[in-house]
N, C-alpha and C positions, 0 to 999 in steps of 0.2 A: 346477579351474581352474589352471594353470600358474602357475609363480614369475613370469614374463614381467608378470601382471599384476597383481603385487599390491604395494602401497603400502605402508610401515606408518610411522605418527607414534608416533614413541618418546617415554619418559619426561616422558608428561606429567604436568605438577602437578594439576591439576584438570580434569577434564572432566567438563561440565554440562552435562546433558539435560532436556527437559521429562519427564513422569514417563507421563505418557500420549502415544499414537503415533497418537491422534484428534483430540482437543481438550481444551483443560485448564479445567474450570469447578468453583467451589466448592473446596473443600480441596485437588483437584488443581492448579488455579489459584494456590494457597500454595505449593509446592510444589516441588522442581528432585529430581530423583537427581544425587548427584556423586560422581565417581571419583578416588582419588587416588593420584597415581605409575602410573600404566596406560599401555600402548602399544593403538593404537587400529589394526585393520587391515581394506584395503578392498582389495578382488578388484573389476576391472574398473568401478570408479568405485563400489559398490558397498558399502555396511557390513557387515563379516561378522563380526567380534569386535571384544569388550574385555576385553583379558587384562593379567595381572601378567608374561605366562611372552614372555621371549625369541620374535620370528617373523622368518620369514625374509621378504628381499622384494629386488627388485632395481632398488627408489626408498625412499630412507627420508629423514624430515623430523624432527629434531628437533625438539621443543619442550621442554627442558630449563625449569625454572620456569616456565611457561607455561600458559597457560587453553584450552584447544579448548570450542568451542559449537558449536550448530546455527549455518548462516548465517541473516542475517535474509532476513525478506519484510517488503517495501514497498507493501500491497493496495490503496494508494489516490495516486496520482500523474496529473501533466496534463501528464504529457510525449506528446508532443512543443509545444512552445513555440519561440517564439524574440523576442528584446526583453525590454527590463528595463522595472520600475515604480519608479526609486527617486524617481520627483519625489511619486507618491502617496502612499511610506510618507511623507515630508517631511508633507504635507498633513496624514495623520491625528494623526503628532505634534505638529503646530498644533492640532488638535480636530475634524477631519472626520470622519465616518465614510466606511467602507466603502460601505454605500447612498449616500449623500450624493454620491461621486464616483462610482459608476454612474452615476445619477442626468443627472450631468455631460457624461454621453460615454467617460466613464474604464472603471475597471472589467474586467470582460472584452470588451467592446467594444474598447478598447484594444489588450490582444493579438491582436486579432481583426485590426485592422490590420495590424498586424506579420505574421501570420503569412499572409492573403492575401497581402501585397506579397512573399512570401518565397519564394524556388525549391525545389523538391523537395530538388537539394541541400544549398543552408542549413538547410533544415527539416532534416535528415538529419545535418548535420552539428552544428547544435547540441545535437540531440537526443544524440546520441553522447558529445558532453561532460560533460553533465547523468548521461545512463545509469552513466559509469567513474568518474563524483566519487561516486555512490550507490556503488556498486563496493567503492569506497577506504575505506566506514567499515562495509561490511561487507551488503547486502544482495547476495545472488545468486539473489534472486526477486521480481517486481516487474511490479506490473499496470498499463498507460497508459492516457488515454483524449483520442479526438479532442475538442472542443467547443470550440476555436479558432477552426475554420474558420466554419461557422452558414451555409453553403451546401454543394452536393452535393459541385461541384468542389472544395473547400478541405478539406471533413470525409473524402474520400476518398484527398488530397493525406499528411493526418495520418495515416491510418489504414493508410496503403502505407508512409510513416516506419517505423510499429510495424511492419510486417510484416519489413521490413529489416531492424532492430533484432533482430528475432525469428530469420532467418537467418543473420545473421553476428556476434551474440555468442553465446556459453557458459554461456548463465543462461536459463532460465524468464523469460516474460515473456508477462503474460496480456492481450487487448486488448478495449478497451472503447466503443462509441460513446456520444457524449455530446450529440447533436445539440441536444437543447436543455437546452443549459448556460445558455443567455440569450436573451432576444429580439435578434435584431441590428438596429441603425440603422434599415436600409431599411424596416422591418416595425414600427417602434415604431409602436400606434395600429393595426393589423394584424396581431394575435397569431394570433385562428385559422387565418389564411392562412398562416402559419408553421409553427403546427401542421400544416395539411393535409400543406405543403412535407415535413413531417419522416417523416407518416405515408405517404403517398401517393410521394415519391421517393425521402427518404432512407432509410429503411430496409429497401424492397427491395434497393436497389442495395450497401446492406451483405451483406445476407444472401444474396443473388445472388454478390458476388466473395469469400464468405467472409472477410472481414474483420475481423469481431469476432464475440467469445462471449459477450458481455454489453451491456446495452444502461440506460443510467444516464440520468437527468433531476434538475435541479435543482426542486425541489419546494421552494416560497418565495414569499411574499408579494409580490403585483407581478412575478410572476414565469412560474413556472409554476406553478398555483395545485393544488386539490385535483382540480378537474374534469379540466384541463388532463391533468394526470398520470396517473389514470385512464385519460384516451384514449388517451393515447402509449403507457401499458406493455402496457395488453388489445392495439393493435396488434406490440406487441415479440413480445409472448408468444406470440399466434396465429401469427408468422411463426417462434417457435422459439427464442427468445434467449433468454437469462436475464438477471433484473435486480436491477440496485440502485439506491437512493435516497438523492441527496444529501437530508435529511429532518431538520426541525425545527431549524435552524443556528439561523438570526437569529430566526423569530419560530414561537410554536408551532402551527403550521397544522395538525399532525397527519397529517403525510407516514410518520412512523414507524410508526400506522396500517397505511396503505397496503404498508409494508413487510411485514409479518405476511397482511393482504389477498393481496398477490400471491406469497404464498411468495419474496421476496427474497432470494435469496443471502448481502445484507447490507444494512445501513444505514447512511447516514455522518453524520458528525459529529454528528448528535443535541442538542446541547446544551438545548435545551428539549423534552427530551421528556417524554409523561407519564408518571406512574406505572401508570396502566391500558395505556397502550402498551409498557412495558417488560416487562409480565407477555405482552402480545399476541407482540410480536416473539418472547419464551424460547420459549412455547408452539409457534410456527411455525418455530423451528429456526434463527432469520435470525442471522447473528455483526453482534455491536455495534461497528463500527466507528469508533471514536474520533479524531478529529487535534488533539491538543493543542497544536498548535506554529504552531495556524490559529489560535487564542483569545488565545494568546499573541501571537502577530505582530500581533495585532488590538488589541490592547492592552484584553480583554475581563477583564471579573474572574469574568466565567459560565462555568467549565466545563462541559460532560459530566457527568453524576452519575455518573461509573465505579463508584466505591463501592456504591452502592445497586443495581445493574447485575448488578457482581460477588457481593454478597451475595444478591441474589435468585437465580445461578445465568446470569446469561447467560453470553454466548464473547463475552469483549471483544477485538480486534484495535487495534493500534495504527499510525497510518501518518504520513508525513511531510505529504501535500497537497501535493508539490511542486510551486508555481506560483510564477509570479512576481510577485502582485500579494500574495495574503491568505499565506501561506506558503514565502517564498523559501530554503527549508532541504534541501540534501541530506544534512542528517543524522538517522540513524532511532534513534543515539543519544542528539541532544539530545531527542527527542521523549519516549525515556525517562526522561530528565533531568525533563524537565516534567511528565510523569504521575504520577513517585512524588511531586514537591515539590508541584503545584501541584490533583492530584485523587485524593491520599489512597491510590495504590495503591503495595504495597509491591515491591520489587526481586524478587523469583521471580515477580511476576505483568505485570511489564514485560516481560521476559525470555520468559513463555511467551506476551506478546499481540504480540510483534515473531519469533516461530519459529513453534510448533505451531499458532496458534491464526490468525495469517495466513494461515498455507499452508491451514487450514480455508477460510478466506474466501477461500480463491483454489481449491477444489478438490482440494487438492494436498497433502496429509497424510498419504494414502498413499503419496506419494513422498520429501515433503523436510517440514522441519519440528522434526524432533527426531533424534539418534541413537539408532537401533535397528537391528540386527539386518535385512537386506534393504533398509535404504530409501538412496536418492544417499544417496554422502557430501558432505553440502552442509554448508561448516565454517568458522570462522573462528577463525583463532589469536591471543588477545589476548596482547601483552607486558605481561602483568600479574601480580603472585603471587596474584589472585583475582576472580572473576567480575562481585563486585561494583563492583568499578572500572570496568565500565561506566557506576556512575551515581553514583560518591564521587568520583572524578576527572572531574568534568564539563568540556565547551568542549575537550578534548583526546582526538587520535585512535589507541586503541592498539592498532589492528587492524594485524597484521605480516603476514597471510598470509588471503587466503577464496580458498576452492575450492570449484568446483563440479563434480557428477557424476567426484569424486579429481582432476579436474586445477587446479591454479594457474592465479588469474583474476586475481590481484593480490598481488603482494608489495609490501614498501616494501625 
């Protein structure tokens, strides 16, 4: 490959990889390789060394004291949105819960307003905003999902958002339908007719314009239940998709189950799950999708058993929930912040559940995820003298530089 296209980041101070270029579980999971004083060099977006020796190149980036990492992934987002909840979070710090203003009319029903009443372009445009603040603290991998909409017109409205999103930035971005994220309005008191809606139009009409690769339901009490779930994914699956379960958040139905049942991709949030289903899901391969920074905004004192998870050997991922009602966070760093403080995990096992072990849950391990040899150079250069100032310097952003497939996607 010619000088024309090769890059190299000189005299970095540390550079920190997950140790494995699959997924990191059990000792791996403890675990970082780190390089010190190295120049890092990439042919055609590409990683091809990490050397001490002088290269030539004809784009070079310092990072003189500085930290280079994998960039993060973000496996679990509800972008596209548009409208804020802040009169809700007000509420729950009065004493409300979360249910309690569904319950109301609130809740995702809420958004749901907002984002019918809302033009392709505003949808498009907010979305855009939300995507470059993720950006800014260092994710250049990141999976959306419709469930705003809860009709054909609006979940299809969302789901052309991502595809846009998808052609005109410089990052991965994996898309997901979420049709039933909630019962909407018209349909309270009419849930199977909802379901049919979901089985019978919405999900051809996805898989017909190519739309999305994954097909997600909120599995929850008063919700969609265990039956409910069942129906929707057996029709996901026969039409081709792949899925995940939002599963076991607020009460323990036993959705995480069902994750292991349908070969799941993944499972999210989890936080009351069982013990017998944490051994089901390792068994069936699913990554444990954790959002800590949903428990937290919830003002919940239940995490996730990470710990128990991790020791037994699952693939824990960690992700933002970026929404606007239970999780208003575009950062994937405080969500680290909150995992080691608040669910016992330690700094090399955040680090590999926001790189290697996302791009797991998203597919994508064999291309981005960790530094090695052939895969994107997908990177973020912290102004820090050490890695772990990711999560000792918390509430502060010291990301100077992420790039994706070698080009600059953000500087400050």
């Amino acid at each position: 490959m010619g000088l024309q296209m090769r890059k190299v980041i000189k005299n970095i101070k540390q550079l920190v990889t997950p140790v494995n270029k699959k997924y990191a579980v059990k000792d791996d999971a403890k675990k970082l390789d780190i390089y010190e004083n190295v120049n890092l060099i990439i042919e055609n977006g590409i990683i091809v060394d990490i050397t001490t020796k002088e290269a030539e190149a004809n784009e070079v980036i310092d990072a003189t004291g500085k930290v280079v990492l994998p960039a993060f992934v973000d496996p679990h987002t509800h972008i596209p949105f548009i409208g804020s909840r802040e009169d809700e979070f007000n509420k729950r710090i009065m004493g409300k819960t979360y249910m309690e203003i569904a319950a109301e009319g609130g809740g995702i029903n809420s958004t749901v307003r907002s984002v019918r009443n809302a033009t392709f372009d505003e949808l498009y445009e907010a979305a855009k905003k939300d995507l470059e603040l993720m950006i800014s603290f260092g994710v250049a991998t990141v999976e959306m999902k419709s469930g705003y909409g809860l009709d054909l017109e609006n979940e299809i409205k969302q789901l052309k958002v991502i595809r846009k999103l998808q052609e005109e930035y410089h990052v991965d971005i994996k898309s997901t339908f979420l049709g039933a994220h909630e019962i909407p309005l018209e349909y309270r008191g009419k849930k199977e007719e909802y379901i049919d809606l979901v089985i019978n139009k919405m999900l051809p009409t996805v898989k017909e314009k190519g739309l999305a690769e994954y097909v997600d339901i909120f599995c929850e009490k008063g919700v969609f239940e265990i039956d409910d779930t069942k129906k929707i994914l057996t029709a996901a699956k026969d039409l081709g998709f792949k899925v995940k379960i939002h599963a076991d958040e607020i009460y323990p139905l036993g959705g995480s189950e069902l994750c292991a049942e349908f070969e799941a991709v993944s499972g999210e949030h989890l936080v009351k799950i069982k013990d017998e289903h944490i051994e089901k899901m390792i068994d069936a391969g699913c990554v444990f999708n954790l959002l800590p920074a949903t428990t937290f905004f919830l003002m919940s004192k239940e995490y996730a058993p990470a710990r128990k998870i991790l020791d037994r050997g699952g693939i824990v991922a960690l992700s933002t929930d970026l929404n606007p009602g239970s999780s208003y966070t575009h950062s994937i760093q405080m969500v680290m912040v909150i995992a080691c403080l608040n669910m016992g995990m330690t700094m090399e096992e955040v680090i590999n559940a926001v790189t290697i072990n996302g791009a797991h849950s998203l597919e994508l391990s064999d291309k981005t995820g960790s530094i090695h040899r052939g895969k994107q150079a997908d990177l973020v250069i912290l102004d820090a003298p050490d890695y772990r100032y990711l999560v000792y310097n918390f509430g502060v952003n010291r990301i100077e530089k992420v790039i994706k497939k070698g080009e600059i996607i953000f500087q400050k």
